[in-house]
N, C-alpha and C positions, 0 to 999 in steps of 0.2 A: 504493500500500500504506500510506505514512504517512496519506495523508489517511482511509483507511480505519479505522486505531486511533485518528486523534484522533475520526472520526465517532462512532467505537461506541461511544471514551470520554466524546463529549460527550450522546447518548443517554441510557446507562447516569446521568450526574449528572441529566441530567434529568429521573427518575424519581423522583416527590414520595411522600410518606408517604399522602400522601390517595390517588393510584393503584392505590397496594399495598394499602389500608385499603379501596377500593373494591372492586378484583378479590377483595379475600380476602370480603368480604363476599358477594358472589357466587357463589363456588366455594366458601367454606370450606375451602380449602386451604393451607398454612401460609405463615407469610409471605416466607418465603427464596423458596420455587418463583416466589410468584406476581412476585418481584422480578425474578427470574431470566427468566421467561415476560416480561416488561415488557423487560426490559431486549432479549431477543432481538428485540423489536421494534420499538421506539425508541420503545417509550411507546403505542401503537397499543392500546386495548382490548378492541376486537375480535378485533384477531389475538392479543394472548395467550389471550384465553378460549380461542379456538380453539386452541391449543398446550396449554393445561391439560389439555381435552377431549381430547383426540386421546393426549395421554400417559395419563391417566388410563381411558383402552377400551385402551390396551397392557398396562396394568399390571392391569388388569382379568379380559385374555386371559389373561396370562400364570399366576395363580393359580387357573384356570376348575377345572382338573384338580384341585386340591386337597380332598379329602375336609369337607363343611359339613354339620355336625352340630348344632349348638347353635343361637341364635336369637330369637326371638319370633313370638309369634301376636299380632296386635294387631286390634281391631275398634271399628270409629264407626258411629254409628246418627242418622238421623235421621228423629223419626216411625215409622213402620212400615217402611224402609227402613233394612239392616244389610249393614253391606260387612264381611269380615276377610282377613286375611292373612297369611300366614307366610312371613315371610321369614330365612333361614339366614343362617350365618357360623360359623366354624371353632371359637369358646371361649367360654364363658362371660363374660371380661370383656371381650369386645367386644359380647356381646347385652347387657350392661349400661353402652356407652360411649355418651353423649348423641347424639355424632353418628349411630353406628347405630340407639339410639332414637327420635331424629328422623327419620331415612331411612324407619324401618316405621311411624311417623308419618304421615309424607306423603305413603308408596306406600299407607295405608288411606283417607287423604283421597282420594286421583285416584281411589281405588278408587268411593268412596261419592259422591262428585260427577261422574264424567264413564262409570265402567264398568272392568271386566275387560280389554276391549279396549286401553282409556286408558293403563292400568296395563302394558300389554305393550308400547305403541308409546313411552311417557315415561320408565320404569322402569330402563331399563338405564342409561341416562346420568347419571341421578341415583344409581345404584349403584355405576359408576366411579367417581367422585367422591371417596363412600366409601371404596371399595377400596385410594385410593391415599393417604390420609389414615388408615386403621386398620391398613392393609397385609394383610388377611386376603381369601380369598374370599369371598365374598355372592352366597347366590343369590335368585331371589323364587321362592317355595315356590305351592302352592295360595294362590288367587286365589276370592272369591262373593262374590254381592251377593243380595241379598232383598230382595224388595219386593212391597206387597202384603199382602192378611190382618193378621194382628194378627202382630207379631215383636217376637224378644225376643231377646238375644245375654249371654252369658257367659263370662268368659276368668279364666282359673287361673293366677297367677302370673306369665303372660303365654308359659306352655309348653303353653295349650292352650286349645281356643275351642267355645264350639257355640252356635250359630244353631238356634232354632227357629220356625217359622212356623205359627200359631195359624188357623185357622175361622172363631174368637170369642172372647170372655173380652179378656185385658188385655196390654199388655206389660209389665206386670209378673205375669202369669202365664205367659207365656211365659219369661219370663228365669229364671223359678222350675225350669221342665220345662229349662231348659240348663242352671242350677243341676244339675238334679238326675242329668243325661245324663252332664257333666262327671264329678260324684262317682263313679255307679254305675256305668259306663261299659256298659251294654245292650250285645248283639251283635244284637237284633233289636228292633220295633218291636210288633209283634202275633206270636203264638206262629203263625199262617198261611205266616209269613215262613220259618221252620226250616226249611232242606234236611233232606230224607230219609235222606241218609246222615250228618247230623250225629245226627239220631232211631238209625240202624242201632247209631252206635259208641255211641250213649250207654246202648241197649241192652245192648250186650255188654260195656261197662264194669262193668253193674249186675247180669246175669245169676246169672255163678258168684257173687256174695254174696249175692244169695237165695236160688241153691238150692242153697247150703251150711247155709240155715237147715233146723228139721225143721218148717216149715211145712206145714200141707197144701199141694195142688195149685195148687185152686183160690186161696187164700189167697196163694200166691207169687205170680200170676200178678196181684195187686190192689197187692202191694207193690211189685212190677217198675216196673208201671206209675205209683206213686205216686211212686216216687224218680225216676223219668225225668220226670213232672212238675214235682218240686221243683227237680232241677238246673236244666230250662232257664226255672223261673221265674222264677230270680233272674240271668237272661242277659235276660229279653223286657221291655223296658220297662213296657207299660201294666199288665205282674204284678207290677210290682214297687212294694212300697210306699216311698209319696213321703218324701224322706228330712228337710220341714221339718214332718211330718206324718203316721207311723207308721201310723196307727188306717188311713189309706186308701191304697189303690193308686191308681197315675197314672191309669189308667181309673178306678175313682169321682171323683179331681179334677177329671177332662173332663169327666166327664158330668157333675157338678155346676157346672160351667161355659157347658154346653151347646156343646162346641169338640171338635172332633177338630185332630191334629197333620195340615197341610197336606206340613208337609219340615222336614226335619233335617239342618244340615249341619256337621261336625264336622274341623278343625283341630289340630294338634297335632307338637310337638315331638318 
């Protein structure tokens, strides 16, 4: 037994600033644990990471249940090739604490260099990490990559993202039509798109206020239908006019681009 506490105590002296400076470099986790993690092992590197890790997927579990509402949307592009991500966490001053903006940093990089997949098999470990250095839940949210065609990506604040993938034209006109997805937020893409019973209710929305008017018949039934126009025009993207560029709707932008939208994918807080 004595030789037992002078072992662990001569261990624990053994344990240099460079060690601690190393594993914390590593982990990013503070410098106490990682001392502490060192010292349980008599200085072994391997076996403390393996202890950091292993407490940090505990500390991890143990938060999973906690409600993760706030966040980042983060996206990297390279070329015609756009990954984004959103990944959660419980309050606002941890979506703005470095280490979690590094973390949706580098779960967008795995994203945009190895896949979706990548991002699911690497992601959680590098999120424990996290979780035990901010102490809140993190989760990783929706996950895409696009590639292909002409693409262009947009993000708001970093509470919101849209991915567009272009025909033709540029990525910078593409990131203009996310620009613009972002701002106006469309529920449809082409007015073909509108389920029938969104048509039925918008109907009946409009109904009794024109034929409360003393319209003729005929004439109600031209207004009916103009106002059911109007509404879901300013829901359908290519009806809506582009908002760096009033005079034209997204549909004259294309087509004076000679590009239809391939895919749209949208992100968000």
């Amino acid at each position: 037994k004595l030789f037992s506490i002078i072992h662990g105590t001569r261990n624990k002296m053994n344990i240099t600033t460079e060690q601690v400076k190393e594993l914390r470099d590593q982990t990013g986790i503070s410098i106490m644990q990682c001392k502490k993690a060192l010292e349980e092992v008599g200085g072994d590197m391997e076996k403390a990471l393996m202890i950091l890790k292993k407490k940090s997927s505990e500390v991890a579990a143990k938060k999973s249940d906690r409600e993760a509402t706030d966040g980042l949307v983060v996206a990297k592009s390279d070329g015609n090739k756009v990954a984004m991500i959103t990944v959660y966490c419980e309050t606002d001053f941890v979506a703005k604490n470095d280490d979690f903006v590094k973390l949706s940093n580098d779960l967008a990089d795995i994203a945009l260099s190895q896949g979706v997949d990548a991002v699911k098999e690497k992601g959680q470990e590098l999120v424990s990490l996290v979780v035990q250095k901010v102490g809140e839940n993190i989760q990783i949210g929706d996950t895409a990559v696009v590639e292909g065609n002409v693409s262009g990506v947009y993000t708001h604040n970093g509470k919101s993202g849209v991915i567009v993938s272009l025909s033709a034209g540029t990525p910078e006109l593409a990131r203009d039509i996310a620009m613009h997805i972002a701002a106006m937020k469309p529920e449809f893409t082409n007015a073909s798109e509108i389920p029938q019973d969104q048509k039925d209710r918008a109907k009946e929305l409009f109904e009794k206020e024109v034929e409360e008017s003393d319209k003729p018949a005929d004439m109600k039934a031209k207004i009916l239908q103009g106002k059911i126009d109007a509404y879901f025009k300013d829901l359908t993207l290519m009806d809506q006019m582009f908002v760096k560029d009033p005079s034209m709707s997204i549909k004259n932008l294309l087509d004076k681009n000679k590009a239809e939208i391939v895919k749209v994918v949208r992100q968000k807080i």
